[in-house]
C-alpha positions in Angstrom: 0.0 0.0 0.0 1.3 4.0 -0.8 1.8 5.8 2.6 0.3 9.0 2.6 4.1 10.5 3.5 5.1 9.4 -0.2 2.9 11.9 -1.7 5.2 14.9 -0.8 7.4 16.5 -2.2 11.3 16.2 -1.2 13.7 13.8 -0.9 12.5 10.0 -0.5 13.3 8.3 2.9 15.3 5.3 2.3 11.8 3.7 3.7 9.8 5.0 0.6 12.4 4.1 -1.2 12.6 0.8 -0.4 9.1 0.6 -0.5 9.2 1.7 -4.5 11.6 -0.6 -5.4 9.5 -3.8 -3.6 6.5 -2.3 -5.8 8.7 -2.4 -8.8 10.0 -5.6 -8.4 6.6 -7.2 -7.5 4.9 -5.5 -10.7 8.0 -7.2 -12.8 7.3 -10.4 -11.0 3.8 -10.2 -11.8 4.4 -9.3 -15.7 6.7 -12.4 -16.2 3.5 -14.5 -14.7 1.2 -12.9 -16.8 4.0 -13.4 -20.2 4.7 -17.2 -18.7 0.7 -17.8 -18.7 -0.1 -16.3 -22.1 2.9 -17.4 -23.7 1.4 -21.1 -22.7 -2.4 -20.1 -23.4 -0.9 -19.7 -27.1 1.4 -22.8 -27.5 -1.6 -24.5 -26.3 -0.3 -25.8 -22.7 -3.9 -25.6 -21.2 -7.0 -26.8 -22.6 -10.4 -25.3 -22.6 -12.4 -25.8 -19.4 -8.7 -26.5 -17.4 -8.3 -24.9 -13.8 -5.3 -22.5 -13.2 -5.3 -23.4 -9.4 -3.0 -20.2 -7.6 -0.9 -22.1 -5.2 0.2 -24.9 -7.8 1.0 -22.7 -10.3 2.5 -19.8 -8.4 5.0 -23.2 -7.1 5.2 -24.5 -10.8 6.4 -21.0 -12.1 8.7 -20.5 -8.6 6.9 -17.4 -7.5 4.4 -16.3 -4.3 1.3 -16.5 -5.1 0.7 -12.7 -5.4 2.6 -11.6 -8.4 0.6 -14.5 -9.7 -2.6 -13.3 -8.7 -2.2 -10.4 -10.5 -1.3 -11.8 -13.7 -4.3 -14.5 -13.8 -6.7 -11.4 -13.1 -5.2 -9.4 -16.0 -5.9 -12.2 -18.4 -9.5 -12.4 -16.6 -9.9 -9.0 -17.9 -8.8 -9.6 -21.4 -10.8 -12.5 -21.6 -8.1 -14.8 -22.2 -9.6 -16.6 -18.5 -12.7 -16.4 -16.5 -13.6 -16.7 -12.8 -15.3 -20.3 -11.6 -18.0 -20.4 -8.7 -15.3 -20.8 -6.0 -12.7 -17.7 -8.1 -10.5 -20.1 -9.6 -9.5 -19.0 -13.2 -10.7 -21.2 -15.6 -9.7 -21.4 -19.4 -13.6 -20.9 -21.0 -15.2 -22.8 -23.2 -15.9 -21.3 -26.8 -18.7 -22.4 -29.0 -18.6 -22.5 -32.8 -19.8 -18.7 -32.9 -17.4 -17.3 -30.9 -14.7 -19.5 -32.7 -15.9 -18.2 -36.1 -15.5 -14.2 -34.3 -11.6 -15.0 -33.4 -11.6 -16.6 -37.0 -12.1 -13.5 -38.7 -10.7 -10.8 -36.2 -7.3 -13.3 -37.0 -8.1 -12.9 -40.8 -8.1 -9.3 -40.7 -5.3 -8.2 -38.5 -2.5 -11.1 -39.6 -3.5 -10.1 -43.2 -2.2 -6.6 -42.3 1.1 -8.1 -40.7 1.6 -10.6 -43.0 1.6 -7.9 -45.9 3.8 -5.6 -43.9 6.2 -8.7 -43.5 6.7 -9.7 -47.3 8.0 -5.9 -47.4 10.0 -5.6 -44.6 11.1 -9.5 -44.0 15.2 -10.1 -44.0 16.8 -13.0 -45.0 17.7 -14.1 -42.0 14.0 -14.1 -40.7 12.7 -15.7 -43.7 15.4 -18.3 -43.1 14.2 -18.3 -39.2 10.3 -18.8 -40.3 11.4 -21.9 -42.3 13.0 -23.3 -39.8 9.8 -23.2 -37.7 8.3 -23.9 -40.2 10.6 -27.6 -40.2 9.7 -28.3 -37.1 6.0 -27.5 -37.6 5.7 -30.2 -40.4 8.4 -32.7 -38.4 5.6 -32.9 -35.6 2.8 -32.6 -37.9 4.7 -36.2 -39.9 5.3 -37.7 -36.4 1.4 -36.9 -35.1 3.2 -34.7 -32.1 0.4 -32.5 -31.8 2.3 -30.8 -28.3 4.9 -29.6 -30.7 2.9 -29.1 -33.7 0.7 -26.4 -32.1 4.2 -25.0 -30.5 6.0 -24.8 -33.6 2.9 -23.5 -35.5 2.3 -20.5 -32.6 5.8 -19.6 -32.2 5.8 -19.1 -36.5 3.0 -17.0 -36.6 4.3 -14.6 -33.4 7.8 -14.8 -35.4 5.7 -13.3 -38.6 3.9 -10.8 -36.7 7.0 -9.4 -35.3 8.4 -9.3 -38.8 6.1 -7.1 -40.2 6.9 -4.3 -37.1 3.4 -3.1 -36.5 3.3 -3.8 -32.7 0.0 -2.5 -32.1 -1.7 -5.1 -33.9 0.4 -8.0 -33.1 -0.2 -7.0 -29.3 -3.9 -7.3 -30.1 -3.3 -10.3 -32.2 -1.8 -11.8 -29.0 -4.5 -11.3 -27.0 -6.6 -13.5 -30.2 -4.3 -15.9 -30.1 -4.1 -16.5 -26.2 -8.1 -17.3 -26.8 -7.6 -19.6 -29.6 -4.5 -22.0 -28.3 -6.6 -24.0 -26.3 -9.1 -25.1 -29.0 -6.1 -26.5 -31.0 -5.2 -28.2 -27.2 -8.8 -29.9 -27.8 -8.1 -31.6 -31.0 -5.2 -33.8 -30.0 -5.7 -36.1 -32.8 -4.3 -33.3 -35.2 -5.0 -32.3 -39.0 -6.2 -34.8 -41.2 -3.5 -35.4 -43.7 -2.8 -33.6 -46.9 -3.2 -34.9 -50.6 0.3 -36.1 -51.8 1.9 -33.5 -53.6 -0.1 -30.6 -52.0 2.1 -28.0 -50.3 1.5 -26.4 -47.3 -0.1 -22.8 -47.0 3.0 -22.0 -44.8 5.6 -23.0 -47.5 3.2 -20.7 -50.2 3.6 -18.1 -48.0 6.8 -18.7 -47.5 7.5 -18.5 -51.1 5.7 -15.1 -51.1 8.0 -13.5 -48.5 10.9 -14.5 -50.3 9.0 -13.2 -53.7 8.3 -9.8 -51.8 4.6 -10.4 -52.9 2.5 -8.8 -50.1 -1.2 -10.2 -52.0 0.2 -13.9 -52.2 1.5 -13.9 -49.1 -2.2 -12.7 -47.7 -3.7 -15.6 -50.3 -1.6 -17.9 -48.2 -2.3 -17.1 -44.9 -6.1 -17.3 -45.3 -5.6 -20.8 -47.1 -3.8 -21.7 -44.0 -6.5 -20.2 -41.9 -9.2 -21.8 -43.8 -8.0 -25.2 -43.5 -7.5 -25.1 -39.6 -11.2 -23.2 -39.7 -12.4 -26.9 -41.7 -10.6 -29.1 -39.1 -11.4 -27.2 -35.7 -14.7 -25.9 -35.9 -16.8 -29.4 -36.0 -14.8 -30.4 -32.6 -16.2 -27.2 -30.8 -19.6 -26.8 -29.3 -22.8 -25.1 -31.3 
């Protein structure tokens, strides 16, 4: 809690001072919770309908439980989580409706980063995406679905950081940490591609490296549209 005596003006008593710097290092506490949590909401760690229990996962992440607190309460309030009957967070459910929403809201903002990225895109990060994007098919060939959905989320976060529009990758984030669970749900993974078709990632691929803003859009809503086909039958009406 701020004293009242912290308020005025003058030099800071090494008190208040120590005071600022517990509240500083609590708040930075509480922000790597809240990245640690998201960053596994994405990568689809937790599944819909899971418990985030405070104690265990304050423990699991090595921290007290406030700074933990905190961070499960901020993603309360961007709707990542939601409050149970006894105020445990809870990963919700999402029907086919709301799944459809997140669909298009993706559609519309990674189209914007994903044409900003076949301008901007380096070498070197169009070398790093296909690297992820190895691994992506690896565990999609060996029916790894834990490291399929990894691979997949850390190559679209790579993208949208590509394309240097932070805004909208910041709100694509928040998407994102809504829609890793559903692909947590469907453990069985994609149903298999006809021989000889190529991925929507190594099209889009092929665009960055084309500098083709328009293809590389095409692409990313092929790749969007297939997931859309596998994922939407497995959620509820």
């Amino acid at each position: 809690m701020i004293s009242a005596g912290r308020t005025r003006h003058g030099p800071r008593t090494a008190g208040a001072a120590n005071e600022q710097d517990d509240e500083g290092g609590r708040r930075a506490l509480s922000v790597d919770a809240y990245n640690h949590i998201r960053t596994a909401l994405i990568r689809s760690r937790y599944r819909m309908g899971q418990r985030l229990v405070l104690r265990p996962l304050a423990a699991e992440l090595g921290l007290s439980p406030t700074p933990v607190r905190e961070a499960l309460l901020r993603l309360v309030s961007e709707q990542a989580l939601e409050l149970n009957d006894r105020n445990t967070a809870v990963v919700p459910d999402i029907t086919q409706a709301s799944f459809l929403e997140i669909h298009n809201l993706r559609i519309d903002l990674e189209s914007r980063l994903v044409q900003a990225a076949a301008v901007r895109a380096t070498s070197a990060e169009i070398e790093a995406l296909s690297a992820l994007n190895d691994s992506f098919l690896v565990a999609c060939e060996r029916h790894d679905e834990g490291s399929m959905a990894a691979s997949n989320a850390d190559f679209h976060a790579l993208l949208a950081n590509v394309a240097d529009l932070p805004l909208t990758a910041n709100i694509l984030h928040s998407l994102w940490a809504r829609v890793g669970p559903i692909y947590a749900l469907a453990r069985t993974g994609p149903p298999p591609r006809a021989s000889g078709v190529a991925h929507p990632h190594d099209e889009l691929l092929a665009a960055l490296r084309a500098r083709n803003p328009e293809d590389a859009r095409q692409a990313l809503v092929r790749d969007f549209e297939y997931a859309r086909k596998w994922i939407e039958p497995l959620l509820p009406v």
